[in-house]
C-alpha positions as CSV (number, residue, x, y, z in Angstrom):
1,X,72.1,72.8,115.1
2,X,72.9,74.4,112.0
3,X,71.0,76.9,109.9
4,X,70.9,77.1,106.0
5,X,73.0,80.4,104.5
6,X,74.6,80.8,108.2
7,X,78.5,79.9,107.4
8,X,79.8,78.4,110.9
9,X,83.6,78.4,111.6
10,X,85.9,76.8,114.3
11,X,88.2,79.7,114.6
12,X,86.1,83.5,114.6
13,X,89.1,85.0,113.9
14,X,90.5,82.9,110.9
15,X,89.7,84.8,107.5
16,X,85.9,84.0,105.8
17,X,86.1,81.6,103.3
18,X,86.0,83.1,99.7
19,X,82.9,81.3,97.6
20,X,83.6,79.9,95.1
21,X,82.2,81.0,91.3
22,X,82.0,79.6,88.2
23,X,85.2,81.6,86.4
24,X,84.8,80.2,82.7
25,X,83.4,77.6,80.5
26,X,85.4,74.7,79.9
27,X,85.8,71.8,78.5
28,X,88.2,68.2,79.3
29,X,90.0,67.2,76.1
30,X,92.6,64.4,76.5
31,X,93.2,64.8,79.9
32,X,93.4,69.3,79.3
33,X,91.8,71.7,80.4
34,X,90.6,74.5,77.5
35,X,88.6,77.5,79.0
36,X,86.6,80.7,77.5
37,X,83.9,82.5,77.6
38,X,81.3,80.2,76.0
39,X,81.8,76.3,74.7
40,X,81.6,76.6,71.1
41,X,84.6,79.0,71.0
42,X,86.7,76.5,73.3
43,X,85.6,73.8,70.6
44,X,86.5,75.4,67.7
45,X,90.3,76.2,69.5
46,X,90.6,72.5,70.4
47,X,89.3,71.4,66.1
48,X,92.1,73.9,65.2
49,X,94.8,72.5,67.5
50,X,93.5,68.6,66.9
51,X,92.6,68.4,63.5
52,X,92.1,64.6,64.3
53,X,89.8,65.2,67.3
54,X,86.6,63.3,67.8
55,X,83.5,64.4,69.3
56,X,82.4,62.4,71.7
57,X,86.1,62.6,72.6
58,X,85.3,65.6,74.9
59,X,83.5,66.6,78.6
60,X,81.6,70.0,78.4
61,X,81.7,71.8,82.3
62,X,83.1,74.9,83.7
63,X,85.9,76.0,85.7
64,X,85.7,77.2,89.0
65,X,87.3,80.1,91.0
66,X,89.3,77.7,93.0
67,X,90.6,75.9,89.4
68,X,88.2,72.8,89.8
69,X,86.5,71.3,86.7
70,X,82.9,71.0,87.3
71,X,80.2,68.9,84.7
72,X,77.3,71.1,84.4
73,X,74.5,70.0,87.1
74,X,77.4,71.0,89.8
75,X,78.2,74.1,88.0
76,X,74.6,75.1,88.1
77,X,74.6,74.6,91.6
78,X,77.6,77.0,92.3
79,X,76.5,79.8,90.7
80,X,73.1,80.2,91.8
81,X,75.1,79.7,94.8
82,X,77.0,82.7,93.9
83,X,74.4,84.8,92.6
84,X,75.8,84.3,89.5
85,X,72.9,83.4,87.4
86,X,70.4,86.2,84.9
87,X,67.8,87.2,87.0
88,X,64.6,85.2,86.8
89,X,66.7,82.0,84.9
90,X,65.2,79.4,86.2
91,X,67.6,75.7,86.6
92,X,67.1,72.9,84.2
93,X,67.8,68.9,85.2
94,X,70.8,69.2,82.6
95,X,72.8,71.6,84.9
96,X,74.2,75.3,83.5
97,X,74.6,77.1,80.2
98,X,76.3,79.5,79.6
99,X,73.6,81.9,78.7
100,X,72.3,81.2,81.8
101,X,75.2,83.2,83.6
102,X,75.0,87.1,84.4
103,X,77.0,88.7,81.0
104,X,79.9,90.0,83.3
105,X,80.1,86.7,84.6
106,X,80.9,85.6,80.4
107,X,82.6,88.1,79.6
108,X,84.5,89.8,82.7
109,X,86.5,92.6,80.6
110,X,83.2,94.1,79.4
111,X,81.6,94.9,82.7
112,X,80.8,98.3,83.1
């Protein structure tokens, strides 16, 4: 029997699994992995570096703790996972924005 939000190892002793958190916005051009704080920034980088670069040419998501790239409905899903969302933000079918994350989650240098 298992219970939801009770995390159930085979070894007690082994170290407690970190969870993972969204770490950045991102987005999948040709194959790379560009990351910042919010998407339009990242876009703007990838226009300057690829002047031939097409838009539909692109896959918005978010990078994880762990370095996986995640579309936006699964990125949603870890960081209200994480407690990572504004408080009150309610989830959308179309997954996570950036605004919807905590500010120090954006921007990690500013936290007080």
């Amino acid at each position: 029997m298992t219970f939801e939000g009770i995390k159930r190892t085979a070894n007690p002793e082994a170290e407690p699994q970190q969870i993972e958190k969204i770490a950045s916005a991102a987005l999948r051009f040709k194959g790379e992995i560009w990351t910042g704080a919010i998407h339009p920034e990242i876009l703007a980088r990838i226009q300057d570096a690829h002047p031939d670069w097409e838009y539909a040419g692109f896959e918005e998501g978010f990078l994880t703790s762990t370095g996986r790239f995640v579309d936006r409905k699964a990125a949603v899903e870890i960081a209200n996972a994480a407690e990572q969302l504004r408080a009150g933000q309610r989830i959308t079918k179309d997954g996570l924005y950036t605004e919807f994350l905590k500010p120090e989650v954006i921007y990690p240098d500013r936290a007080e």
